[in-house]
Biopython code that builds the backbone (N, CA, C, O; Angstrom):
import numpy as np
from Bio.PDB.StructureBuilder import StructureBuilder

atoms = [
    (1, "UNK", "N", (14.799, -11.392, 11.795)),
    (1, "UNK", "CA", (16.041, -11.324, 11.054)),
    (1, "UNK", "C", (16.414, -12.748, 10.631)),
    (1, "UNK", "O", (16.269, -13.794, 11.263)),
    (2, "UNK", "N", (16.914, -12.546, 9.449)),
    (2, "UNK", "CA", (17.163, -14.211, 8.634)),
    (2, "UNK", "C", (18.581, -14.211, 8.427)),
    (2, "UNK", "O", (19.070, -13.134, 8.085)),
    (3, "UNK", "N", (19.426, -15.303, 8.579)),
    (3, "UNK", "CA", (20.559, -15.613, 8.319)),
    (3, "UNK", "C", (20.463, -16.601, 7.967)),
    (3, "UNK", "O", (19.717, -17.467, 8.425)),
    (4, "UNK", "N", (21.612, -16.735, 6.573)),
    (4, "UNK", "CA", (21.854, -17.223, 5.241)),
    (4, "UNK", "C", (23.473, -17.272, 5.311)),
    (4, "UNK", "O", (24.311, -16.448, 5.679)),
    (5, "UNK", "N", (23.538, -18.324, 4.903)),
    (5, "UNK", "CA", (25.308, -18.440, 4.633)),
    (5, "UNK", "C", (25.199, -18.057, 2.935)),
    (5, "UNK", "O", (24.156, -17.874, 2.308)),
    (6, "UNK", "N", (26.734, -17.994, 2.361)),
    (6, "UNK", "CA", (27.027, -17.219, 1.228)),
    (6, "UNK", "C", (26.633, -18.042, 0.514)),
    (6, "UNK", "O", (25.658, -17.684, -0.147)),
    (7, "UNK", "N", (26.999, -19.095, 0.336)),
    (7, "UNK", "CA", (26.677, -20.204, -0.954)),
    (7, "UNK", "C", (24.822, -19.806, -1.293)),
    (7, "UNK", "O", (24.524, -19.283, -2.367)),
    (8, "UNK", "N", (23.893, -20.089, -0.396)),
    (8, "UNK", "CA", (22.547, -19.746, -0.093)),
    (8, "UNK", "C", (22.538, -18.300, -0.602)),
    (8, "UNK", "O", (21.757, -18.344, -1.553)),
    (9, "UNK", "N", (22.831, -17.476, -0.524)),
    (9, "UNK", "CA", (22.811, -16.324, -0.826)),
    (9, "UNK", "C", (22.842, -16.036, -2.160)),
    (9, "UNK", "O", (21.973, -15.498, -2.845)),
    (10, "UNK", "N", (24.426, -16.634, -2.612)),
    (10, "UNK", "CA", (24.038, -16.755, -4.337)),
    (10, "UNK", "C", (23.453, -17.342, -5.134)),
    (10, "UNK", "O", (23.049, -16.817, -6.171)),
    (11, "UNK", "N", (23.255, -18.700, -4.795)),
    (11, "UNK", "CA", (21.943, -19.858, -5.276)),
    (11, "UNK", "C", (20.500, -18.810, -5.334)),
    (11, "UNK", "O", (19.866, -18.844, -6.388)),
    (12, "UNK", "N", (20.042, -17.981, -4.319)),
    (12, "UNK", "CA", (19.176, -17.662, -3.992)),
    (12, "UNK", "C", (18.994, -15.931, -3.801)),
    (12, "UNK", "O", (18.237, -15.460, -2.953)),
    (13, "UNK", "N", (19.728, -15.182, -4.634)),
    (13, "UNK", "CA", (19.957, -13.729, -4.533)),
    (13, "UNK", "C", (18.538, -12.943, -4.975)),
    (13, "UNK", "O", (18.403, -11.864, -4.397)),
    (14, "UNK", "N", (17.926, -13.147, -5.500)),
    (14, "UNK", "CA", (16.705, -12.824, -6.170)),
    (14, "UNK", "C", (15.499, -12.552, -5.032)),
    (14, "UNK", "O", (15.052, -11.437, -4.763)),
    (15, "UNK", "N", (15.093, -13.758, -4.454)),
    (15, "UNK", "CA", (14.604, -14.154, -3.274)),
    (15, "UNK", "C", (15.112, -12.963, -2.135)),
    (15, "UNK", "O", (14.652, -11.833, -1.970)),
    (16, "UNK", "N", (15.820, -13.398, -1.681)),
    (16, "UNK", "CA", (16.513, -12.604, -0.630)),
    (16, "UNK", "C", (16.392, -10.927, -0.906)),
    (16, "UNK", "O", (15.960, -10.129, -0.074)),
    (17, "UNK", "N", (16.805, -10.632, -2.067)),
    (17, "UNK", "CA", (16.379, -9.170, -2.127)),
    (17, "UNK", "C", (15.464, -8.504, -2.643)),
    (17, "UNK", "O", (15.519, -7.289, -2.835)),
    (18, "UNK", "N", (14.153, -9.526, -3.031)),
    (18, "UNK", "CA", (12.541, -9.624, -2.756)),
    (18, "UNK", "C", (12.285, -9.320, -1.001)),
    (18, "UNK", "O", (11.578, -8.403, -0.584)),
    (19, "UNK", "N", (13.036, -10.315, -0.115)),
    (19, "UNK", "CA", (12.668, -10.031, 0.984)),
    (19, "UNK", "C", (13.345, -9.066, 1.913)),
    (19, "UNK", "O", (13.240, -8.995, 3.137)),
    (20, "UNK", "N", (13.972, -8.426, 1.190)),
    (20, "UNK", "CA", (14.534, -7.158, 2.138)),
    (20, "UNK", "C", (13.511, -6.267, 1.789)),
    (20, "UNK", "O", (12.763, -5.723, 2.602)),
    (21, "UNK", "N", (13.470, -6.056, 0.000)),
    (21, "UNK", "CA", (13.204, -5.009, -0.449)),
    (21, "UNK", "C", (11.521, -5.174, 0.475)),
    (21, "UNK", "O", (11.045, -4.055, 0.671)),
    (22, "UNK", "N", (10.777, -6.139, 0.933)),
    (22, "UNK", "CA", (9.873, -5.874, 1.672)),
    (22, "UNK", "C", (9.831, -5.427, 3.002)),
    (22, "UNK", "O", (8.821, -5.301, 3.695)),
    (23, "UNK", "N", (11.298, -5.137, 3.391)),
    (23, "UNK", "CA", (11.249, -5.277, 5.082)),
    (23, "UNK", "C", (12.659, -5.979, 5.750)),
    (23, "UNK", "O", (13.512, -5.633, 6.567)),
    (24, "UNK", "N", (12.424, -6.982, 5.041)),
    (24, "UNK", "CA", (13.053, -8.009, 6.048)),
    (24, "UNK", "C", (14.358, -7.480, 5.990)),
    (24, "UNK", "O", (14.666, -6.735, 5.060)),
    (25, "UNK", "N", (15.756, -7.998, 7.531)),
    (25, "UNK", "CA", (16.813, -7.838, 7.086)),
    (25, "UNK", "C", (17.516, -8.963, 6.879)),
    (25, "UNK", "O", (16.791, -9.778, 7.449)),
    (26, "UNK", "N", (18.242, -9.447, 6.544)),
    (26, "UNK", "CA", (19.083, -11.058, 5.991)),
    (26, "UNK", "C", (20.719, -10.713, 6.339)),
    (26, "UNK", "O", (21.400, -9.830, 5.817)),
    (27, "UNK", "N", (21.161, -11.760, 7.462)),
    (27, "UNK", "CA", (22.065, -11.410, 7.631)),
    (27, "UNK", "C", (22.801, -12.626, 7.165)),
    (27, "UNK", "O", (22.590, -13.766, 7.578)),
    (28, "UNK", "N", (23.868, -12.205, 6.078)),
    (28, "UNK", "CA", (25.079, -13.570, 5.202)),
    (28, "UNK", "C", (26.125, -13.919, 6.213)),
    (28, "UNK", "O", (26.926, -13.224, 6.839)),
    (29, "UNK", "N", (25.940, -14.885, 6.193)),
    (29, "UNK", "CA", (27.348, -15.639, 6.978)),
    (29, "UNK", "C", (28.536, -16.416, 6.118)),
    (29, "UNK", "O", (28.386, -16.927, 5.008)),
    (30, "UNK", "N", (29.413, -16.389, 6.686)),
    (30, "UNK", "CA", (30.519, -17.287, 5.651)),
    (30, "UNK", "C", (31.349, -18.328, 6.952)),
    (30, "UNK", "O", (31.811, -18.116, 8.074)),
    (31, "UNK", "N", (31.212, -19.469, 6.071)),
    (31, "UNK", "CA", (31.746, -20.513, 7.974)),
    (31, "UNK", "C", (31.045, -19.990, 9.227)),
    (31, "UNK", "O", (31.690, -19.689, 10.232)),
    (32, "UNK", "N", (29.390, -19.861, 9.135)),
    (32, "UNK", "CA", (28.959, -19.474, 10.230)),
    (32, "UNK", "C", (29.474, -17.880, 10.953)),
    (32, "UNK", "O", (29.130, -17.501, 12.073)),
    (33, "UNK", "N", (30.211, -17.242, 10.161)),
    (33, "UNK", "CA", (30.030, -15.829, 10.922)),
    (33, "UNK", "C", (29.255, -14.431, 10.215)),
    (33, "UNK", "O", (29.272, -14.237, 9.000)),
    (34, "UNK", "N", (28.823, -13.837, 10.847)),
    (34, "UNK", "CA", (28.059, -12.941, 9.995)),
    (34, "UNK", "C", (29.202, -11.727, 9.652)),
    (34, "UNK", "O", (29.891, -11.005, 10.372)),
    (35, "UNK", "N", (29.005, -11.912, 7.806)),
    (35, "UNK", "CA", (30.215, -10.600, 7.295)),
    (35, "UNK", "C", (29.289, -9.714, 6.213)),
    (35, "UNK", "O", (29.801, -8.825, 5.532)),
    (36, "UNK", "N", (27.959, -10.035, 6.140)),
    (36, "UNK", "CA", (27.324, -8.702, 5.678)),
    (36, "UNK", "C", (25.743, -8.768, 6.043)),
    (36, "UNK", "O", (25.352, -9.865, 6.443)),
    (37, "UNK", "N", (25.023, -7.978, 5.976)),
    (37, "UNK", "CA", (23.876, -7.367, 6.010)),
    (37, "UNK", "C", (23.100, -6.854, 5.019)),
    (37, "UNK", "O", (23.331, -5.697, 4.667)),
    (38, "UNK", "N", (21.971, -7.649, 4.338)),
    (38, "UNK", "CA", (21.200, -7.648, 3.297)),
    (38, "UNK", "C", (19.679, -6.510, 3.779)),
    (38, "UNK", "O", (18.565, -6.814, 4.207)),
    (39, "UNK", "N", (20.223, -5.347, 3.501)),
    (39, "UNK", "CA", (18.764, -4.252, 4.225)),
    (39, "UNK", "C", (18.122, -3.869, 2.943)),
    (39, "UNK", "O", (18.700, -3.896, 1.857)),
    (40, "UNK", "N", (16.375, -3.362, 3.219)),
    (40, "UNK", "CA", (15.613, -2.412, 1.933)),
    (40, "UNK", "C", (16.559, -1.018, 2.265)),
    (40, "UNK", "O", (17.207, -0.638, 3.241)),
    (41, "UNK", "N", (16.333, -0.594, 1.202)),
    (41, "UNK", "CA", (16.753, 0.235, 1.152)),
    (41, "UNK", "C", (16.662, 1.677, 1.195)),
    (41, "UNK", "O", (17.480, 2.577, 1.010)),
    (42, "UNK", "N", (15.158, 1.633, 1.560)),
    (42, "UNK", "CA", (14.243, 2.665, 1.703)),
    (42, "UNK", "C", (13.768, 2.147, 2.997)),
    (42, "UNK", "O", (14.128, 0.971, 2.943)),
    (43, "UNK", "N", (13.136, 2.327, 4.209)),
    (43, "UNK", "CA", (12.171, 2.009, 5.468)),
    (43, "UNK", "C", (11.408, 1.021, 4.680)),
    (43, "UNK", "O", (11.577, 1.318, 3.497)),
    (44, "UNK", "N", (10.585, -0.101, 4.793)),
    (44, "UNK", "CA", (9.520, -0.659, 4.486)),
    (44, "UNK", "C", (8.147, 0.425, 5.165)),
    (44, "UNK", "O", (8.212, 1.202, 6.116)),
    (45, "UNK", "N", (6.982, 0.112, 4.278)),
    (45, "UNK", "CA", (5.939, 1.047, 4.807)),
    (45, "UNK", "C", (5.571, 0.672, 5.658)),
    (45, "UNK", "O", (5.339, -0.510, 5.912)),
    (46, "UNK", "N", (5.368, 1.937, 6.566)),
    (46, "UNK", "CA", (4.817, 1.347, 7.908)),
    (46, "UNK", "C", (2.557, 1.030, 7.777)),
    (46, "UNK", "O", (1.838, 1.240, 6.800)),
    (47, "UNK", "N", (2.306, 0.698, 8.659)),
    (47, "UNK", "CA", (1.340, -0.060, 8.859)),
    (47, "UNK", "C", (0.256, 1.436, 9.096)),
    (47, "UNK", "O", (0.584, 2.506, 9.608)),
    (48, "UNK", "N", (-1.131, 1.026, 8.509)),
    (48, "UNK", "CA", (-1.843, 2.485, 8.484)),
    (48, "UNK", "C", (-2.465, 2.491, 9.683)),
    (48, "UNK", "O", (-3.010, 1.493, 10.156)),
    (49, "UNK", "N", (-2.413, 3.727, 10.293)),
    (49, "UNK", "CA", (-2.865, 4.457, 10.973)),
    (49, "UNK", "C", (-4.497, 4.576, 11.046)),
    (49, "UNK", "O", (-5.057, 5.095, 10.081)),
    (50, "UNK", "N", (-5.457, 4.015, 12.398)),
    (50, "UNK", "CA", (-6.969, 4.311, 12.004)),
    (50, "UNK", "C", (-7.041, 5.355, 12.941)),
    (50, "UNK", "O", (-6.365, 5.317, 13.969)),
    (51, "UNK", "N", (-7.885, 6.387, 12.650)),
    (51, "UNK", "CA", (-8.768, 7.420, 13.230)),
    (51, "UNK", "C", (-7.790, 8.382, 12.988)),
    (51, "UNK", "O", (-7.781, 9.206, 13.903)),
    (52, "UNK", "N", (-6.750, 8.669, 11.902)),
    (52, "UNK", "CA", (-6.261, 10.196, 11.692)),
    (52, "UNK", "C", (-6.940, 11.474, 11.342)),
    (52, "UNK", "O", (-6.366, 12.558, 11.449)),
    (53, "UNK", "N", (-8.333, 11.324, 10.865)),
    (53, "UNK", "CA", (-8.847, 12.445, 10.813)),
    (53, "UNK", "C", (-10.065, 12.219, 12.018)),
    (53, "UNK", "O", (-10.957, 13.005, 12.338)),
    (54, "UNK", "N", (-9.838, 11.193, 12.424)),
    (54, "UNK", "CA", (-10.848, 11.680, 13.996)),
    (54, "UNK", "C", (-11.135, 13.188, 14.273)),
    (54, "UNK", "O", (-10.242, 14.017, 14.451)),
    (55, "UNK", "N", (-12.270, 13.419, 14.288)),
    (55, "UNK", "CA", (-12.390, 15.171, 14.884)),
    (55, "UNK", "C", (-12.206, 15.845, 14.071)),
    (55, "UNK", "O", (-12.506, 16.997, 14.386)),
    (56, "UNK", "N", (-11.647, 15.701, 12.586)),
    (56, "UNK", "CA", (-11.569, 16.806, 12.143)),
    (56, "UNK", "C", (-12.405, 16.771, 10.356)),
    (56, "UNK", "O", (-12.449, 17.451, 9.331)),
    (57, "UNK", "N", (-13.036, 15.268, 11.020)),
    (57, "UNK", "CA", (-14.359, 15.546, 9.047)),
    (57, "UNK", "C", (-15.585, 15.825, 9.529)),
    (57, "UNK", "O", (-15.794, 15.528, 10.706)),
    (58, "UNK", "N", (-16.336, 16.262, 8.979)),
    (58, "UNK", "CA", (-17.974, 16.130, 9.492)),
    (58, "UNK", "C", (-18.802, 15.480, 8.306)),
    (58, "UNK", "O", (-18.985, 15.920, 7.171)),
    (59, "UNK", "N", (-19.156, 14.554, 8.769)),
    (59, "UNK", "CA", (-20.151, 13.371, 8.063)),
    (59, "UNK", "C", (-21.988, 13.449, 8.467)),
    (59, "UNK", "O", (-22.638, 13.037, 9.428)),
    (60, "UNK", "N", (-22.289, 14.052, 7.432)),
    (60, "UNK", "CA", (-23.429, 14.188, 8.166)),
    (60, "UNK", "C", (-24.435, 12.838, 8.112)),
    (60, "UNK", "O", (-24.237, 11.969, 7.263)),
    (61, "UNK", "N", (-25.406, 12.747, 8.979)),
    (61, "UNK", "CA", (-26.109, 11.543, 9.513)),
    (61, "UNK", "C", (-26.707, 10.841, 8.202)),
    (61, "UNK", "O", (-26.410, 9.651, 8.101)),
    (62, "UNK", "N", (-27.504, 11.381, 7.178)),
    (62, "UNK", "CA", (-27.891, 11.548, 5.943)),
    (62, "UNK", "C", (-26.930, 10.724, 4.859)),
    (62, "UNK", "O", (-27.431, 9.997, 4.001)),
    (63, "UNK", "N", (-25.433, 10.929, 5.001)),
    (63, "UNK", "CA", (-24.626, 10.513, 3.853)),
    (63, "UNK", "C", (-24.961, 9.406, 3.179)),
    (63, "UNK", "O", (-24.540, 9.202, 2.041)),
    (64, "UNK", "N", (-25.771, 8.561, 3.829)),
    (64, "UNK", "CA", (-26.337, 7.321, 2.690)),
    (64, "UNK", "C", (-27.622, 7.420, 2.261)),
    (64, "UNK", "O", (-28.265, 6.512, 1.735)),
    (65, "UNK", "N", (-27.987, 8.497, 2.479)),
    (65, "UNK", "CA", (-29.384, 8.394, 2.249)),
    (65, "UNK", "C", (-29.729, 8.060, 0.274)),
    (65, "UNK", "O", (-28.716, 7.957, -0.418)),
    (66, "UNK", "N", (-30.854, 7.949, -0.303)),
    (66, "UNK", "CA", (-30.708, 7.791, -1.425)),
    (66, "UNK", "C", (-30.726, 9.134, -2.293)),
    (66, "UNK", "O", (-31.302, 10.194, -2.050)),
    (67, "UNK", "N", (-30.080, 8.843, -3.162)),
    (67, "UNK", "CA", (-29.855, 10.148, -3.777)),
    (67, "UNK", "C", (-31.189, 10.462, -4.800)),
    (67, "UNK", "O", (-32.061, 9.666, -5.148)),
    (68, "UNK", "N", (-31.042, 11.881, -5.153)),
    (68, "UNK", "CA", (-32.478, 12.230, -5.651)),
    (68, "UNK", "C", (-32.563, 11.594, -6.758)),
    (68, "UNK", "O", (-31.596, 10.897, -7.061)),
    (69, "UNK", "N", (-33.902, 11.654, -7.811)),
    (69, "UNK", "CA", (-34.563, 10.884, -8.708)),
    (69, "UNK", "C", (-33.418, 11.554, -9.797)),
    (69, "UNK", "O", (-32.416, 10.994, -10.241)),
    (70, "UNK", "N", (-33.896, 12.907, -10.067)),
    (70, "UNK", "CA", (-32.760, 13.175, -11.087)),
    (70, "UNK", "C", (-31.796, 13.098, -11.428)),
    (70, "UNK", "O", (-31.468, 13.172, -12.612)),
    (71, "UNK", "N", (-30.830, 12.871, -10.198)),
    (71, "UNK", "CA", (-28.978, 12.570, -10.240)),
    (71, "UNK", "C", (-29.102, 10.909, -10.675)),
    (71, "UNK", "O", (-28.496, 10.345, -11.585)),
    (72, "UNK", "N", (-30.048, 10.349, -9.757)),
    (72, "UNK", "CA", (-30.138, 8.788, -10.554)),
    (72, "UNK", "C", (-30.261, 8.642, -11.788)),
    (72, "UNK", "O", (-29.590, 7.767, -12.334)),
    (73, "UNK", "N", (-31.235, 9.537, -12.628)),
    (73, "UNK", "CA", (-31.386, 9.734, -13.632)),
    (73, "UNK", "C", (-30.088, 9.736, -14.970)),
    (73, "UNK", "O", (-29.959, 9.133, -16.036)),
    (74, "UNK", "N", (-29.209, 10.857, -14.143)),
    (74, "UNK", "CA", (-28.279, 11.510, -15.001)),
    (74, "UNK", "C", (-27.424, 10.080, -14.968)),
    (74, "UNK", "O", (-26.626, 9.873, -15.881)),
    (75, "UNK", "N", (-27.631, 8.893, -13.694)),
    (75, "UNK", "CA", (-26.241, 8.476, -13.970)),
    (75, "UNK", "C", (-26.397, 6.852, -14.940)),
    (75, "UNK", "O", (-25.488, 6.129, -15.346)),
    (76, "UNK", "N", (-28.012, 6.671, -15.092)),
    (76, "UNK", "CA", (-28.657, 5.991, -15.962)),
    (76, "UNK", "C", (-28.405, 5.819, -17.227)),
    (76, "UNK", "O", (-28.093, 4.820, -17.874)),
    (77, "UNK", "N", (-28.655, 7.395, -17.631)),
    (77, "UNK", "CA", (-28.410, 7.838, -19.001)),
    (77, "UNK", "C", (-27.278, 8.014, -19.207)),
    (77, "UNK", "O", (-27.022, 7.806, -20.393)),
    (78, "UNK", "N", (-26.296, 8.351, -18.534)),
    (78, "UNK", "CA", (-24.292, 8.431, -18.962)),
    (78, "UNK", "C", (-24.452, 9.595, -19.843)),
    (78, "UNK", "O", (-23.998, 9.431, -20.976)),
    (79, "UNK", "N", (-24.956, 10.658, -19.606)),
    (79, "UNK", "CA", (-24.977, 11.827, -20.048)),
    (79, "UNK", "C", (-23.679, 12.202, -19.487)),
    (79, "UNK", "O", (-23.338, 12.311, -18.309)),
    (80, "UNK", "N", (-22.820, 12.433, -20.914)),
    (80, "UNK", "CA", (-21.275, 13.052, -20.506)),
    (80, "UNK", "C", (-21.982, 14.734, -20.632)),
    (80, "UNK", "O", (-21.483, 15.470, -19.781)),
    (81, "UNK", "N", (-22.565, 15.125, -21.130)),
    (81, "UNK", "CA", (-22.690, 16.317, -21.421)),
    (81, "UNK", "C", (-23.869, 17.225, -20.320)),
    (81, "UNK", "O", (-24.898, 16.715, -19.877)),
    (82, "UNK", "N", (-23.552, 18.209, -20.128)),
    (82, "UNK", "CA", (-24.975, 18.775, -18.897)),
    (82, "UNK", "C", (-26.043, 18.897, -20.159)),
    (82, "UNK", "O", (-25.977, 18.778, -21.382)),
    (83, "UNK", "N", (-27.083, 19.206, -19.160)),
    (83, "UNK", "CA", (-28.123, 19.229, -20.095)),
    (83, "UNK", "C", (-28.412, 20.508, -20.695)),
    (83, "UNK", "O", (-28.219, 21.372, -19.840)),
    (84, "UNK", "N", (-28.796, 21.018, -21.804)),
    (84, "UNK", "CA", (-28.540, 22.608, -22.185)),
    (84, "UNK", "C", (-29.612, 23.295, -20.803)),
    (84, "UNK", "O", (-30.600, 22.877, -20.198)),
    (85, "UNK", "N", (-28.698, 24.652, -20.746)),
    (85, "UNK", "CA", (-29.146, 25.569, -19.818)),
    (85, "UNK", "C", (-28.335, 25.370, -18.673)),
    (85, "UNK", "O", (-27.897, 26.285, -17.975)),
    (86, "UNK", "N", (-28.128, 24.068, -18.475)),
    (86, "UNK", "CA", (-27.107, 24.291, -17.150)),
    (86, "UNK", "C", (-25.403, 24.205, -17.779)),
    (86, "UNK", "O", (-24.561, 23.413, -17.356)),
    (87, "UNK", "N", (-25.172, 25.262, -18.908)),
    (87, "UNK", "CA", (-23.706, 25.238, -19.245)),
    (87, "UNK", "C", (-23.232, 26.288, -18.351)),
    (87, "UNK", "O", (-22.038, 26.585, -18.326)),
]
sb = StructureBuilder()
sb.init_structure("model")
sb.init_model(0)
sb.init_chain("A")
sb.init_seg("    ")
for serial, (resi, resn, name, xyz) in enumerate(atoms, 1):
    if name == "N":
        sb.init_residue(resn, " ", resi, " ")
    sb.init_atom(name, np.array(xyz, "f"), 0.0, 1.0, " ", f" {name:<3s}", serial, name[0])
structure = sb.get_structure()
């Protein structure tokens, strides 16, 4: 938490509600007492989460393996279109 007297506050309003709007809270003082509270205004995002789908994807052992000659093929050529017969 950051505290800022008022003068600082208006010199510097821009700033300050850059750094709420990230999180932070800023508390304004006037003669050293605190008379408001600079908050985002939404939660800031919280921090991501690893292993939420733990247990529940199946990756099979293979997934890097190289892909076949023909799909390499298709992605060579930038064929937007299938090739006739497979419409």
């Amino acid at each position: 938490m950051l505290t800022i007297n008022i003068h600082e506050a208006k010199t510097h309003l821009s700033r300050f509600v850059e750094k709420a709007a990230a999180g932070e809270e800023i508390i304004i003082a006037k003669a050293g007492k605190p008379i408001a509270k600079l908050v985002p205004l939404h939660d800031a995002p919280s921090a991501r989460s690893l292993g939420i789908f733990q247990g529940k994807l199946n990756v099979p052992e293979d997934f890097d393996a190289a892909l076949p000659e023909e799909v390499l093929l298709q992605f060579q050529n930038a064929d937007i279109e299938p090739p006739p017969g497979n419409r």
